[in-house]
C-alpha positions as CSV (number, residue, x, y, z in Angstrom):
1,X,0.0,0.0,0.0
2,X,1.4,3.3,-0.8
3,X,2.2,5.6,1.5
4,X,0.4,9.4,1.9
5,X,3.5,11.3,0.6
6,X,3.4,9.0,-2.1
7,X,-0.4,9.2,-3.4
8,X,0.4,13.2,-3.7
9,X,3.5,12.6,-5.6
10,X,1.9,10.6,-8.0
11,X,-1.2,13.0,-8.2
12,X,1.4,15.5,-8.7
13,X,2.9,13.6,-11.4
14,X,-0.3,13.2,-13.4
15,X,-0.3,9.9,-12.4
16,X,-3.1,7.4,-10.9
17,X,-3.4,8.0,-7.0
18,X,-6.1,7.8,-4.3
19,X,-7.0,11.4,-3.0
20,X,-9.2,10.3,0.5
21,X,-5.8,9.9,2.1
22,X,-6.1,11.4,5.3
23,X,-3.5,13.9,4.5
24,X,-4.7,14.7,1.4
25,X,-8.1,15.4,2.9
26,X,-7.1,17.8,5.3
27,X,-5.1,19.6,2.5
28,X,-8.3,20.2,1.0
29,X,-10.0,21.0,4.7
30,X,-7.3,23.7,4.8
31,X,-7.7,25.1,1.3
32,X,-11.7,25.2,2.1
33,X,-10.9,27.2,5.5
34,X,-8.8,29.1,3.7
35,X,-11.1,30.1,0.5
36,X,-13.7,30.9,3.1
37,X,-12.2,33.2,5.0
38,X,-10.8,34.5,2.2
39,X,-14.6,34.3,0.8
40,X,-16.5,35.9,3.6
41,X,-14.2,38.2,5.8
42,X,-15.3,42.0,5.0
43,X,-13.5,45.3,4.7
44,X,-10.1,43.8,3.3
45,X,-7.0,46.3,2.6
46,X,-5.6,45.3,-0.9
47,X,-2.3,44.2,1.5
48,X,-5.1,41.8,3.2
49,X,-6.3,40.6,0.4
50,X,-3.3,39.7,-1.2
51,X,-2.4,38.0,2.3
52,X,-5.6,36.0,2.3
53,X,-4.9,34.8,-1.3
54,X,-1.3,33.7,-0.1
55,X,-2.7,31.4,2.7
56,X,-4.8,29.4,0.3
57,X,-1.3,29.9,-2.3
58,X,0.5,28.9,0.4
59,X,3.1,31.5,-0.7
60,X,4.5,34.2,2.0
61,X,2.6,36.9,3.7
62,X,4.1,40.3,2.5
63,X,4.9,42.6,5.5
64,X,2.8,45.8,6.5
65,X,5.0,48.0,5.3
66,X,5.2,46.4,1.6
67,X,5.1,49.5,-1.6
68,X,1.9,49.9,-3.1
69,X,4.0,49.5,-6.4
70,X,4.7,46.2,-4.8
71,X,1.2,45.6,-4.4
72,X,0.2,46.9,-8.0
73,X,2.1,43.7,-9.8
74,X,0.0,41.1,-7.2
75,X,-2.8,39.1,-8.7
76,X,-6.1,40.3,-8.2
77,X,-8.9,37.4,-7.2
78,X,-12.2,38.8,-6.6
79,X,-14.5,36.5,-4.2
80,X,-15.7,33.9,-3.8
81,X,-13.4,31.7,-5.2
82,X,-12.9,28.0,-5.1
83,X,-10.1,25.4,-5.3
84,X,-9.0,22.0,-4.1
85,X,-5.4,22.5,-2.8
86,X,-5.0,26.2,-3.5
87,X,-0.9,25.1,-3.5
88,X,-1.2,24.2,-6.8
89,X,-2.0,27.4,-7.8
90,X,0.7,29.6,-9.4
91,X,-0.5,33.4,-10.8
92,X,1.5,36.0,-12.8
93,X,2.2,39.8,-11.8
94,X,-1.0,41.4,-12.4
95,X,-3.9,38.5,-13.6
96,X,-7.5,39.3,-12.5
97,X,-9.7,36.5,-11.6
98,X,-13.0,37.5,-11.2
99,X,-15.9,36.2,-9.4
100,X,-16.6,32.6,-8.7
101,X,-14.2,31.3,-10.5
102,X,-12.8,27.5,-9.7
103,X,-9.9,25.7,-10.0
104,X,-9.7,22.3,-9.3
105,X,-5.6,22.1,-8.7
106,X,-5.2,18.1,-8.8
107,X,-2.2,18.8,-10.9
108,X,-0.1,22.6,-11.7
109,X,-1.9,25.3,-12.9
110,X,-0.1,28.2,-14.2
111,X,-1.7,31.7,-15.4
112,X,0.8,34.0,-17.0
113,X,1.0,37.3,-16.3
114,X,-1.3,40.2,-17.3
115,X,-4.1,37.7,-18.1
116,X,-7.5,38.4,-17.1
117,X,-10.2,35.4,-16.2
118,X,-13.6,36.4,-16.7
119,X,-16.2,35.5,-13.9
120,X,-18.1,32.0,-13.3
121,X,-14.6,30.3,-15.3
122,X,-13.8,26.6,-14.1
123,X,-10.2,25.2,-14.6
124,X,-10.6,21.1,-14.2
125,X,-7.3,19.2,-14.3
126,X,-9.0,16.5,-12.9
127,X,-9.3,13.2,-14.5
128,X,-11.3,10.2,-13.1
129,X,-11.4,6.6,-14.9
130,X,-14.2,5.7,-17.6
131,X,-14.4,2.3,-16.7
132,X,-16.9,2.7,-13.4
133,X,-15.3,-0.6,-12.0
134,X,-12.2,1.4,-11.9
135,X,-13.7,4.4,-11.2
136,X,-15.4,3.5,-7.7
137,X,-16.5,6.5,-6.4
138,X,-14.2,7.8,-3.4
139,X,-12.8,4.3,-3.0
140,X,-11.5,4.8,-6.6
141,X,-8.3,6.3,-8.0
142,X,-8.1,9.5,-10.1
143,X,-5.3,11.4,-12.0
144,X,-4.9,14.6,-13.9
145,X,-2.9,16.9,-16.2
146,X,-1.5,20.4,-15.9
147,X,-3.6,23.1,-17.3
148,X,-1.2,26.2,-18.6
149,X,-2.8,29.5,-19.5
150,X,0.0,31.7,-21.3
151,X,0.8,35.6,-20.4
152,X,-1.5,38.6,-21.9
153,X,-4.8,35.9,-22.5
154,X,-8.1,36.6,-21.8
155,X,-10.9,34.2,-20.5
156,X,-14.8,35.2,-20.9
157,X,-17.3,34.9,-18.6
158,X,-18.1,30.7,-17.7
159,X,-14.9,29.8,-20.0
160,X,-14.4,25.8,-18.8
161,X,-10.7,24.8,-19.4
162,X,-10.3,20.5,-19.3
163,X,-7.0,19.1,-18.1
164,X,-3.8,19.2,-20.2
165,X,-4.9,22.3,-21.9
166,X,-2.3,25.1,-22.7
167,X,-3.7,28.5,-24.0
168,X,-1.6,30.2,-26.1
169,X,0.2,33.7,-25.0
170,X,-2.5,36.7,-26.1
171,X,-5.1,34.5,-26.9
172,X,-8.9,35.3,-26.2
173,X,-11.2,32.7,-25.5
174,X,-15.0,33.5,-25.8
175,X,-17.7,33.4,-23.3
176,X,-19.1,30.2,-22.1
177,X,-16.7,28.3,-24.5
178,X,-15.3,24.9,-23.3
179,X,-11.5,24.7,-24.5
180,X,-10.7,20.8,-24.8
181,X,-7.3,21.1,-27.1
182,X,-4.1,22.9,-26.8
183,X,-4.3,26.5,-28.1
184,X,-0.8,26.4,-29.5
185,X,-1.0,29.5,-32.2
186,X,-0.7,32.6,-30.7
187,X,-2.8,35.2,-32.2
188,X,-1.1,38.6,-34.7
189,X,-0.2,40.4,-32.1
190,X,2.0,38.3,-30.4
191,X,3.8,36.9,-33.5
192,X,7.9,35.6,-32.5
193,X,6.1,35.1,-28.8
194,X,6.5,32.1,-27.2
195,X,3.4,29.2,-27.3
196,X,2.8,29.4,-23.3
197,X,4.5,32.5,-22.4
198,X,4.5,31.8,-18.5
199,X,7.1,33.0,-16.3
């Protein structure tokens, strides 16, 4: 039987793993405490803000006394806002994420900088097995595959992104659209750019 540390490795991997592990279900416990707070507390600075996103990042807290030009290249994530691990989570200077947006982080997700994710969006890299024998409801393994959204893109409203897609740098992607295949072609405008264009 493998061990906890293992079962997140290989869900990290893209590979098949069992996620009601008891350490991978408090991860999740954590990332829900963490979205809800971040979901519900009122009156936020923009420093708290950003702070309350970096618990459910996991990334450090930046210091009272941070610049506000500092503050102007952080994300922007409007709530409420929903993900599995939160860790797997890794944002670009200056993305907006607007409201109720979801990201079901199984596996990396990476949103380049400048990009801006419309409201109601839902990034899955989840993948469970077709064969319901296999499958087995929380007794079952799962697995998934990294979703990359390059810099400069843009994301309309209820956009749903499957696993193992990557968006293209400056590409737009209309409203309620359901983006299965890797947008490798970059658009004009960012002709001699590369594919992904993460940092």
């Amino acid at each position: 039987m493998a061990t906890t540390d293992e079962e997140k490795a290989k869900m990290l991997r893209g590979e098949l793993y069992y996620a009601f592990t008891p350490s991978l279900t408090a991860e999740r416990q954590a990332c829900g405490k963490a979205c809800h707070a971040f979901n519900t507390t009122p009156g936020l600075s923009r420093l708290e803000r950003i702070n309350a996103w970096n618990v459910i990042a996991g990334t450090p807290q930046l210091p009272p006394d941070t610049p506000d030009e500092v503050l102007d290249n952080c994300p922007w994530v409007e709530a409420p806002f929903h993900a599995d691990y939160g860790t797997n989570i890794k944002l670009g200077d200056n993305v907006y994420i607007n409201f109720n947006c979801t990201i079901l982080d199984t596996c990396l997700v990476r949103i380049g900088s400048r990009t801006l994710i419309g409201p109601n969006v839902s990034l899955y890299t989840g993948i469970h097995p077709l064969d319901p024998k296999v499958r087995n409801g929380t007794r079952g393994p799962e697995s998934g595959k990294e979703i990359t959204i390059g810099e400069d893109c843009w994301l309309g409203g209820s956009v749903t992104v499957l696993p193992g897609v990557t968006i293209g740098r400056g590409s737009v992607v209309g409203a309620a659209s359901v983006v299965t295949k890797v947008l490798r072609y970059p658009p004009p405008w960012a002709k001699g750019s590369d594919s992904t264009g993460c940092s």
